[in-house]
C-alpha positions in Angstrom: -21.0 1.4 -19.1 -20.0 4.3 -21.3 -18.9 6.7 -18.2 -17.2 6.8 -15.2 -15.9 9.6 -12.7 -11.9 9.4 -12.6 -9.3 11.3 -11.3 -7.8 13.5 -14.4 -4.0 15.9 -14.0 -5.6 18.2 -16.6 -2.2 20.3 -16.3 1.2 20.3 -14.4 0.2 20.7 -10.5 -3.4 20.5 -11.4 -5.4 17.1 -10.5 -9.5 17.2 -10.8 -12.2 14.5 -10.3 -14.4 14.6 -13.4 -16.5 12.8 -16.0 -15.1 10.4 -18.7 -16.2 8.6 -21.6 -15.0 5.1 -21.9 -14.2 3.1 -25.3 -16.4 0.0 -25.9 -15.8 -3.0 -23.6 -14.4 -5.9 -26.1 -14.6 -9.6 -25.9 -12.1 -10.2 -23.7 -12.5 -7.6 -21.5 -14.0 -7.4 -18.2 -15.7 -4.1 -16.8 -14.6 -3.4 -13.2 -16.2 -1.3 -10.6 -13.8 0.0 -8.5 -13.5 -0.9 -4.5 -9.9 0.7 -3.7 -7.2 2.3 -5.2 -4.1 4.2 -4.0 -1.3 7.1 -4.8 1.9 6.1 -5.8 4.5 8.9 -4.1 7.0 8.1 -6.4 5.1 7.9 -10.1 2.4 10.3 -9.1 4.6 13.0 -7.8 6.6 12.7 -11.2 3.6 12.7 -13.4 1.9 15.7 -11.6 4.8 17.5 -11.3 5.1 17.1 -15.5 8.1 15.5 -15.1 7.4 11.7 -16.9 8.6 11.6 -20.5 6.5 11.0 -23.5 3.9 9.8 -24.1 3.0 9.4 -20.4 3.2 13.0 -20.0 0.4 14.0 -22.0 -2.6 16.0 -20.7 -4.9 15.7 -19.6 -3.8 11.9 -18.4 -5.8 9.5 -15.7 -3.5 8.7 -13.3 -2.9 5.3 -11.2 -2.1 1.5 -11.7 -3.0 0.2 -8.4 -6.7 -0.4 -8.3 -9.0 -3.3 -6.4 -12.8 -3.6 -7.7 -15.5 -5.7 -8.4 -16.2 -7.8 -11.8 -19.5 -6.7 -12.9 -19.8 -7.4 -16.2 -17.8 -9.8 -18.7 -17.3 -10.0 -22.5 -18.0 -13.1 -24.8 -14.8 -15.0 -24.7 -14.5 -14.3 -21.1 -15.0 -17.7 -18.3 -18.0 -16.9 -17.3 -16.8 -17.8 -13.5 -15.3 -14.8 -13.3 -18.0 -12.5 -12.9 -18.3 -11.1 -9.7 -14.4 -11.6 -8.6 -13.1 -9.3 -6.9 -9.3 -8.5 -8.7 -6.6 -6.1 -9.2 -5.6 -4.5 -12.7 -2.8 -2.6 -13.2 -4.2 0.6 -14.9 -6.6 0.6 -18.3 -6.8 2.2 -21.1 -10.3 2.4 -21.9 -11.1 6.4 -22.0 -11.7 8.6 -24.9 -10.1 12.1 -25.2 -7.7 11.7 -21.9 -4.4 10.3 -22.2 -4.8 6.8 -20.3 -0.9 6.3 -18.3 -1.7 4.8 -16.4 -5.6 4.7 -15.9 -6.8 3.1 -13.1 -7.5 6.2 -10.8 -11.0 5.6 -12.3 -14.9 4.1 -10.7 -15.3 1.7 -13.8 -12.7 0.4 -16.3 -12.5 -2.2 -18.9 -9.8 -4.2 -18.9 -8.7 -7.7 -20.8 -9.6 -10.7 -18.3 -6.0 -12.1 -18.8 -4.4 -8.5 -17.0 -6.6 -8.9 -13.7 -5.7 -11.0 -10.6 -8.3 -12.2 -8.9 -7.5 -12.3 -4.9 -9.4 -14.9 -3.4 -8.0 -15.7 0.2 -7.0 -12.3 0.8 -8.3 -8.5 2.1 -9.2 -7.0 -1.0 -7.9 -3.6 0.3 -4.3 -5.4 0.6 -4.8 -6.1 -3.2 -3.5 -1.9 -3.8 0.0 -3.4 -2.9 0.3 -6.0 -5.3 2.5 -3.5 -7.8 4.9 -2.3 -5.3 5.1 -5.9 -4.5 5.6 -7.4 -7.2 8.4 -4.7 -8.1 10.1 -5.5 -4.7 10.0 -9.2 -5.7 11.5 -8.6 -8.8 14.4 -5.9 -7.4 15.2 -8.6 -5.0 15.0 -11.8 -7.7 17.7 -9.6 -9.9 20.1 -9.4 -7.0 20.3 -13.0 -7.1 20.6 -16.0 -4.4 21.0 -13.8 -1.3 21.2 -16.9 1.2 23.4 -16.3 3.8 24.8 -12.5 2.2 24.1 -9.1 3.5 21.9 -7.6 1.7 21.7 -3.6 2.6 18.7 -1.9 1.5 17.9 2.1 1.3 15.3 3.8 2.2 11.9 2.2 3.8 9.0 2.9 1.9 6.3 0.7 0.6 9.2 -0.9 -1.7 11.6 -1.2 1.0 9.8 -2.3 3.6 8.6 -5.5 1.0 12.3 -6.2 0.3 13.1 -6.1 3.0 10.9 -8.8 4.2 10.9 -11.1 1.1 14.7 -10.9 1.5 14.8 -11.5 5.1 12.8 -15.0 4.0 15.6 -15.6 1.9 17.4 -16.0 4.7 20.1 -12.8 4.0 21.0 -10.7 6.9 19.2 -7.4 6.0 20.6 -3.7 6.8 17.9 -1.2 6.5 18.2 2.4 6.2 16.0 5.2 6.5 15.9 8.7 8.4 11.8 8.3 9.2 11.2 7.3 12.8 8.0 5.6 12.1 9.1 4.2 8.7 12.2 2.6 10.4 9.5 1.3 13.1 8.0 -0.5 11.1 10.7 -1.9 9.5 11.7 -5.8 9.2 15.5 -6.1 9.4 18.8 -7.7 11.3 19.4 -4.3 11.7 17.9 -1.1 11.5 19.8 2.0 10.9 18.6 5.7 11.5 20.8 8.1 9.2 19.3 10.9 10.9 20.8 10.4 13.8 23.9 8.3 12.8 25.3 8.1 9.1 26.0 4.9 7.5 29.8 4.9 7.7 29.8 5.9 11.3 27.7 3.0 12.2 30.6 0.5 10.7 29.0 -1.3 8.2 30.2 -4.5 7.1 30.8 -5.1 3.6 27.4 -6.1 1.7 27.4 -8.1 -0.9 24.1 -6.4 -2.4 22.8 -2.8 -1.8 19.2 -2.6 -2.9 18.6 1.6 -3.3 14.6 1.6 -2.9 14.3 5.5 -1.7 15.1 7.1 -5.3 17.7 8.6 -4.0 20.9 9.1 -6.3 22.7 10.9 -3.1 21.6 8.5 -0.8 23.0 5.5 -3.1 26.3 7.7 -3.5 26.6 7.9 0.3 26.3 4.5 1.0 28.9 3.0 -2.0 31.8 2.4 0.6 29.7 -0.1 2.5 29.9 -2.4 -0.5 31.6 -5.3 -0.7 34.0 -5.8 -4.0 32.5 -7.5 -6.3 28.9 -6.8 -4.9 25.7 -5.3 -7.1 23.9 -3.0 -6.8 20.1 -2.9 -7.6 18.1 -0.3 -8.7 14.7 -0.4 -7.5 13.6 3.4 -7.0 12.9 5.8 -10.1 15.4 8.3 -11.4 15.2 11.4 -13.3 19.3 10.4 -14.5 21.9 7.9 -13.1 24.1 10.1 -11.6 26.8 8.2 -9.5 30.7 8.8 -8.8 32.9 6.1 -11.0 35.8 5.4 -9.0 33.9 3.4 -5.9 32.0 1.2 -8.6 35.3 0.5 -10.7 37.2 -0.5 -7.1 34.7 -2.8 -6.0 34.5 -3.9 -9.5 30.1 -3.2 -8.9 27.8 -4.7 -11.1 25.1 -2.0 -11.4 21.4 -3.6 -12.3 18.2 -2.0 -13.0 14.7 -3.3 -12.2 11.9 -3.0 -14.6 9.0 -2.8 -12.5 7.8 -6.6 -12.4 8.3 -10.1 -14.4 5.5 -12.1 -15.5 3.9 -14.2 -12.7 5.3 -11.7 -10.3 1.8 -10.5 -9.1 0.3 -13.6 -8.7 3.2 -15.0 -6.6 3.0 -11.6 -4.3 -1.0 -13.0 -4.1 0.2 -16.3 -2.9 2.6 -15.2 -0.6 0.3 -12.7 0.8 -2.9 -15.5 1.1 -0.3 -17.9 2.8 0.7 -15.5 5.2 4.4 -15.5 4.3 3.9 -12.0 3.4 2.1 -9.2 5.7 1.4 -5.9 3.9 -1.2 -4.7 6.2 1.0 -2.8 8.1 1.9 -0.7 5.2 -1.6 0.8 4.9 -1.2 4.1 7.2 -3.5 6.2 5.8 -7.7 5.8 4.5 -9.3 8.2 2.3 -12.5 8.7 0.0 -12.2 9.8 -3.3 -14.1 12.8 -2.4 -11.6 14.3 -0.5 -9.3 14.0 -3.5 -6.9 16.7 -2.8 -6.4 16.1 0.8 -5.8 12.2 -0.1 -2.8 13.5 -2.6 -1.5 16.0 -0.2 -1.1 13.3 2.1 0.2 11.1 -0.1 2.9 13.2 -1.8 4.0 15.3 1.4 3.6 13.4 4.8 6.7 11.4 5.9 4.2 9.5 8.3 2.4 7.9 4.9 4.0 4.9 3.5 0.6 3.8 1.8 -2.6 5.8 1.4 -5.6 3.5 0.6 -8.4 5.5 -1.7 -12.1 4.5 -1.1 -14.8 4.9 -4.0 
């Protein structure tokens, strides 16, 4: 395989199909053909926008680290049962002359066997999710035993939503926030709040012990500071151009303020195993199919509509 069609930002606002030339598969690698992948709103919106810092923001770059395909070919060192999985790999960076952060918007990749989880047991589609679940995982893991604490969590995307359900299995009461009808319906909570029509401190709140901010929202996290309880954390779980937060509500709680970096080792595969036993449902979260033909519509969707939590690319 020494070409595939990916998807390539060529410049700030600018995002083509085209052909690339891929680096030699090694020993280790496997070479992918890809099934499914999917837009992330909050990464992809940065990077087109030309807003992620060096070296990711290099054009031309192949976007993407949420992609599902088949193995169809393997390198020497490589068990030769797994040819013919069918797995998820978190990006590549197997492409000549294109910057590859994060490179899996792509029809073939290579990629070392060890990255790739293979999802037996499960809907391969589903297997898109595994990033944004393992980063909930991991958001909600930092906060700490949660048993028995309320646990208030903002905004209700993909990230959200999974929090919020790993969390709720935890057995914390969960608070959810969010100002998109048919996010908030889909939501998992003990109680669901819409900030559209009622803000936060009118709804009387009781102190929580751990606000999750999942919506990337520096405003939406100031908002919500007086429903914390003193002593509590805070988790952040979104993405942020700057930390920009007022000082005197986080020194009177005495707040510890956390950040989450993306996902710990082993945090895929256990999103795998709670998916396959059925302890976590992302299908749900799955609103919207496209093919990568119609490119452009799939990222306007993505990006822009409020009715999109997760947009599912076909190759």
């Amino acid at each position: 395989m020494e070409h595939a069609r990916a998807v390539v930002i060529p410049a700030a606002n600018e995002i083509i199909l085209r052909d690339v030339a891929l680096t030699p598969a090694g020993e280790n690698d496997v070479t992918i053909e890809t099934i499914y992948t999917s837009i992330s709103a909050g990464t992809e919106r940065m990077l087109l926008a030309g807003q992620m810092p060096h070296p990711m923001l290099q054009f031309p770059v192949i976007p993407g680290y949420e992609t599902v395909g088949r193995i169809i070919a393997t390198g020497s060192n490589v068990p030769s049962e797994m040819r013919t999985k069918i797995v998820y790999v978190g990006g590549a960076r197997c492409y000549t002359a294109v910057n590859p952060a994060w490179g899996g918007q792509s029809s073939h990749l290579h990629a070392d066997y060890t990255r790739v989880v293979t999802l037996e047991g499960m809907e391969a589609a589903h297997g898109v999710l595994l990033a944004l679940a393992a980063t909930a995982l991991h958001g909600v893991d930092i906060a700490g035993d949660i048993t028995g604490k309320r646990v208030l969590i903002l905004g209700q995307g993909p990230v959200g939503q999974i929090a919020a359900r790993i969390a709720l299995a935890r057995g914390a009461e969960v608070i959810v926030v969010d100002r998109v009808a048919s996010r908030l319906a889909l939501a998992k909570a003990s109680q669901i709040v819409d900030v559209s029509v009622q803000s936060l401190a009118e709804q009387k709140i009781a102190p929580c012990e751990v606000i999750i901010e999942a919506s990337g929202s520096m405003a939406a996290l100031t908002s919500t500071l007086g429903a914390l309880a003193n002593n509590g954390r805070v988790v952040l779980l979104g993405y942020y151009d700057e930390i920009k937060l007022p000082y005197m509500p986080l020194f009177l709680k005495q707040a510890q303020l956390l950040t989450a970096k993306e996902w710990a080792p082993g945090d895929l595969q256990r999103c795998r195993d709670m998916i396959v036993r059925g302890e976590l449902n992302v299908a749900p979260l799955l609103t919207h199919t496209h093919h990568i033909d119609n490119l452009q519509a799939a990222y306007q969707v993505a990006l822009s509509d409020l009715e999109c939590l997760k947009l599912l690319l076909t190759w």
